[in-house]
Each structure stands twice: as structure tokens, then as C-alpha cells.
Steps between C-alpha positions, in 0.01 A plus 500: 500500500769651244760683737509757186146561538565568886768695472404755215134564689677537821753780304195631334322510871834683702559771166137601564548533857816681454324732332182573687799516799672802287812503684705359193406689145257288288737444212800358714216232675458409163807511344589291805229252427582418124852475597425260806254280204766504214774438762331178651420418149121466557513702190739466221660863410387431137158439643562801723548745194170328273265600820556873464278644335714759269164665355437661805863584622522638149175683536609611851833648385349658162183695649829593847641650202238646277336650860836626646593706147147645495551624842804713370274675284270694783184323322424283843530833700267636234250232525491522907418873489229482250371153708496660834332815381245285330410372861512830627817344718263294701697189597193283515400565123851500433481127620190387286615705201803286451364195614262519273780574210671222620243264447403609165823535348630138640149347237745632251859499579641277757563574859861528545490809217161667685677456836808695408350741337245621772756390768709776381265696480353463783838563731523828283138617617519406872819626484383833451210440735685358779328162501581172539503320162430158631166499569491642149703211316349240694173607350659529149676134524114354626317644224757410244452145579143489510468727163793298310246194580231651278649441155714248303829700502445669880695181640749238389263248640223631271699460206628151583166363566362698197759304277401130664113587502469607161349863668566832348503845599070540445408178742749631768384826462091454498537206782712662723472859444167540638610266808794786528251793456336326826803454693683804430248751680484241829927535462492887511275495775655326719865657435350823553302370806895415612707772403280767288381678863800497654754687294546859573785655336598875521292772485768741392649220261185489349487808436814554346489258298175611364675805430717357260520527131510090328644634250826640633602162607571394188914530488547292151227532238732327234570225696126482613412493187682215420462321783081562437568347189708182563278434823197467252625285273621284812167497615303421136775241491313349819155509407603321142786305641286140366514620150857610532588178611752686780461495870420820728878445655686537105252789424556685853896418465493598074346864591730587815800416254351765223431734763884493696586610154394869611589474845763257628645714835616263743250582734200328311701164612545598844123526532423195391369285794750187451394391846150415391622367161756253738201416733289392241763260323570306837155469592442339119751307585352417830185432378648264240657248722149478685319457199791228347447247790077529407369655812226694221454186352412342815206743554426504140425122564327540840242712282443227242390328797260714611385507107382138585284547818362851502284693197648719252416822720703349780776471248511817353500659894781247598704602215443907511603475920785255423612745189472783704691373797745366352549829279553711825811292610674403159495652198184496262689421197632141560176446723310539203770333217435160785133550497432486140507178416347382834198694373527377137441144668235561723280709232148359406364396185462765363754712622386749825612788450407598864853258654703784256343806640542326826868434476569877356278691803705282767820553373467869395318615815670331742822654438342795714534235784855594588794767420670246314147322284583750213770677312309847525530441882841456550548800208306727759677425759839557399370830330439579897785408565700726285272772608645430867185361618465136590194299347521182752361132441296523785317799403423418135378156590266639769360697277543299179300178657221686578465574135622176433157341688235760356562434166524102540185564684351661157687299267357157699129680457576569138658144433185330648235717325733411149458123613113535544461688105384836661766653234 
């Protein structure tokens, strides 16, 4: 066996330890990693720099910006007054409320930009309410990535298998939106089951706060306005980034340039969270040494196997579990760029549709598997972080595989019932 192909899983297998350990911060373990790979020259450092994936360190470091100007202008404040007096400050409605919001907005925009935005939010309101916000943004980073999975644009997989398949926004959204509008009530559930009856904030917090004006928050219309503005565009820019022929990253970075126009204080950069940004490019880089000496490949080809001696059911099954493993421990993007054409070659005459909706539940829903499965994970727990609260790996996954198995549960159902021309 390729002593490259040894050596990059075993650095992918001790950075993942490292961090469920969380004695050493995640972004030095992988920092660490990628320089250990580059350095042994498993990975060349041109190669190094093609495997990160600038759209979403782009997109990460626009929305930082776009989120962390807003925040000057007393609008989130505003928004977590009016939200918890909505709820009547009842933490456990508080929970489903922006769940729910999290779930619906992620169909639309993608889950790095809902993340932030209710993240910050969210540390505002429990804040106020003396609450811990992790329950809270663990619930907001789950149902991001299991309403992003809904639509075409919700997740970069979608949109990369949408492109190879030849499916648009109308088949993702009438195949898999109803599966969604199934899952997504089981989902709440069971996070409220886990955390909705056990928060109790204060009494006289909640009081208080209900006492407040939303209003009188607001410390810069102006520069709300503007902000309001730019932040629209940005996020029109999303939904229509296909026509535009521009990525979410270039849009994301384009606005928070017109927007540091207004407001350019040297504090907007100091609240940018460069750890996560730094995290994320050594873990691409990571990820790109294992997926250079073919490990992905491997399994792609142990599944073409399996094409040959089971039915087309079994297929399907093998390759939503494999997708959706495999998507909790690396990161769905280059997962899914490997897959492609391994699911081009094994497709029927005529094409099955069934291996593509397959490929895109898997790799979309299992990045609830693990803290580090999806962006909008990581994103919520550095927003803890900077809160002074610590959003661990071991607590996310528990929680996040439990999801992670329900749905594959109902996606499996789903998949077989597709296969037997119930729908």
C-alpha cells in the first residue's frame, strides 16, 4: 500500500482526535496537519493551495463582515427583543422559533450566511436571558443542514450534482422538499425532546427584557439602512448566483467591500473570526492530501462492486450510508466532486435519477454527523466561542448523530418507496 495513502489517513485520523481531545485549539491541529502533509511532500504546496476551497473562505470572511457591521447598528439587539417577546420569553419556543427559521431560510440562502446571522442573534437574546446559547446554535447549525438539503442552492453539493445531473431548481425542490417537510418535524422533535425542556433562564431577565422597547436599540439608522440594503442585494446575488455566472464567495466578498465603504473602524476586523477562517484552510488542505492518494476513489470503486451483485435498491442504500459517512468525517464538497463521475458510470439506461438524490441526501445530511461534517457547524461553534461559551466536539456529535440516523432512517424509507414507483 502507497505510504502517502498511510500517512495522510493516519494525519487525517490523529487531527480528528486532537480535536475531539480539545486540549490543543482546532485550528493549530490543523494548521499542524497541512504543514506535517506539505512538509513530507505527500502533497505538493501547489496542490496544497488548488484544494482550498476559496468560495467558502470567501463566503466565510464576507457574511464575518457583512454580520459584524450590522451588529454596530443595534438592528440584532432589535431583532432579539422583538423575537423573545414574540415567545413570550419562553426559552423552549424560543428554541423551535429559530430552529424553525433556520431551516427555512438555509432552502434559500446557504448555511454559513443563516448561521451567522441567527448565531448572533441568538448570543444577543440569551444574553439578555441568561441562557446558554449552545443548546440554541446547535439546534440552528442541525436544521440548517437538513433545510439547505431541500433545494438546489441550500448546499454546494446540491448545486454540483445539479450541474452533472442535468437537475434544476423544480426537480430538487418537488423530490426532495416533501422528503424535508417529513423530516424536519421528526428533527424538531427530537431537539426539543433534548434540550427544549430543560432550559430555564431567568425569571427576572425575562422580565426585563420584556420590558424593553426594540426600538431603542437601534444606535445607527443610517448605517442600518445601508447595511439593510447591501445585505439584500448580497443575498438576491445568492439565490441568482447561476445566472450571474459568480460564486456565493465573490458575491459575499463584493458586498462587504461596498458596505466597509460606510463603516471601516478597525474594530469590524478585530471581530472577524480568523481562527475559523485558518481552521478551515488546513483542514482543505488536509482533506486534499487524503483525497490525492485515492482513498474516495477506493470506496467509490468498492461500490461499483456492489453495483454488480446486489439490486439497484441495495445500491442506492449503499451509496446514501457511504455518502453520509463519509460526509461526517471529511468535507462534503470534495466527497461529492469524487463521487460524480463514479455515479455517472454506474447510472442505468436510462439514467436513475434516484443514485443523484441518493448521493445529495448522504452527503448533505450527514454533515450533522459530527462538529466538523459542515461549515455551518464549525461557524456555530466558534460564534460560542466568542460568546465565551465552549460548543465541544463531543457534544455536537452526540447530539448531531442522532439526527444524523433518523433522517437516514427516513431518507432509506423514502429512497426504497422511489425505487418501487410509489412517487
Amino acid at each position: 500500500m502507497d505510504w502517502k495513502l498511510i500517512f495522510s489517513v493516519s494525519v487525517l485520523m490523529l487531527t480528528y482526535a486532537l480535536i475531539i481531545w480539545e486540549r490543543i485549539p482546532r485550528v493549530v491541529t490543523a494548521l499542524l496537519g497541512a504543514s506535517a502533509l506539505v512538509g513530507c511532500h505527500v502533497i505538493s504546496q501547489k496542490e496544497a493551495f488548488n484544494s482550498i476551497d476559496f468560495n467558502v473562505i470567501s463566503l466565510l470572511f464576507g457574511m464575518m463582515i457583512l454580520v459584524n457591521i450590522l451588529s454596530h447598528t443595534g438592528l440584532l439587539n432589535c431583532i432579539a427583543i422583538w423575537a423573545a417577546k414574540s415567545t413570550d420569553g419562553s426559552p423552549g419556543k424560543l428554541l423551535l422559533a429559530f430552529s424553525t427559521l433556520s431551516g427555512f431560510l438555509s432552502a434559500f440562502l446557504d448555511n454559513v450566511t443563516t448561521v451567522l446571522l441567527l448565531g448572533t442573534i441568538t448570543c444577543v437574546i440569551t444574553r439578555k436571558l441568561k441562557l446558554n446559547p449552545v443548546p440554541f446554535l446547535i439546534c440552528e447549525a442541525i436544521c440548517s443542514n437538513v433545510g439547505g438539503t431541500a433545494t438546489l442552492i441550500g448546499d454546494p453539493p446540491n448545486i454540483m450534482i445539479g450541474s452533472a445531473a442535468g437537475l434544476d431548481f423544480y426537480a430538487f425542490l418537488i423530490t426532495l422538499g416533501p422528503l424535508i417537510i417529513i423530516i424536519f418535524p421528526v428533527v424538531l422533535a427530537t431537539l426539543y425532546c433534548l434540550y427544549g425542556q430543560n432550559l430555564k433562564g431567568s425569571a427576572a431577565a425575562s422580565k426585563e427584557l420584556l420590558s424593553l422597547s426594540a426600538r431603542d436599540e437601534i444606535k445607527d439608522r443610517p448605517l442600518m439602512i445601508k447595511s439593510l440594503c447591501i445585505i439584500s442585494l448580497v443575498v438576491l446575488g445568492f439565490m441568482f448566483h447561476g445566472a450571474l455566472n459568480l460564486e456565493a464567495g465573490t458575491i459575499a466578498v463584493a458586498g462587504a467591500a461596498a458596505l466597509l465603504i460606510f463603516e471601516h473602524k478597525k474594530n469590524i476586523w478585530d471581530d472577524v473570526e480568523w481562527t475559523t477562517i485558518f481552521f478551515f484552510i488546513g483542514l482543505y488542505i488536509i482533506v486534499g492530501a487524503v483525497e490525492s492518494t485515492g482513498v474516495l476513489r477506493l470506496a467509490g470503486q468498492e461500490l461499483l462492486r456492489i453495483v454488480h451483485s446486489h439490486s439497484p435498491i441495495a445500491v442506492s442504500m449503499a451509496l446514501l450510508w457511504l455518502s453520509a459517512l463519509f460526509s461526517a468525517v471529511i468535507d462534503n464538497i470534495p466527497y461529492t466532486a469524487t463521487m460524480i463521475p463514479i455515479v455517472e458510470t454506474i447510472q442505468t439506461t436510462p439514467p436513475n435519477n434516484t443514485l443523484w438524490w441518493a448521493l445529495s441526501l448522504g452527503a448533505c445530511l450527514g454533515g450533522n454527523g459530527s462538529l466538523i461534517g459542515a461549515t455551518a457547524n464549525v461557524v456555530a461553534a466558534d460564534i460560542a466561542h466568542a460568546n465565551g461559551e465552549k460548543l465541544g466536539f463531543a457534544e455536537f456529535t452526540a447530539v448531531g448523530m442522532i439526527i444524523t440516523l433518523e433522517t437516514l432512517i427516513l431518507c432509506s424509507i423514502y429512497l426504497y418507496l422511489m425505487h418501487k414507483g410509489f412517487f
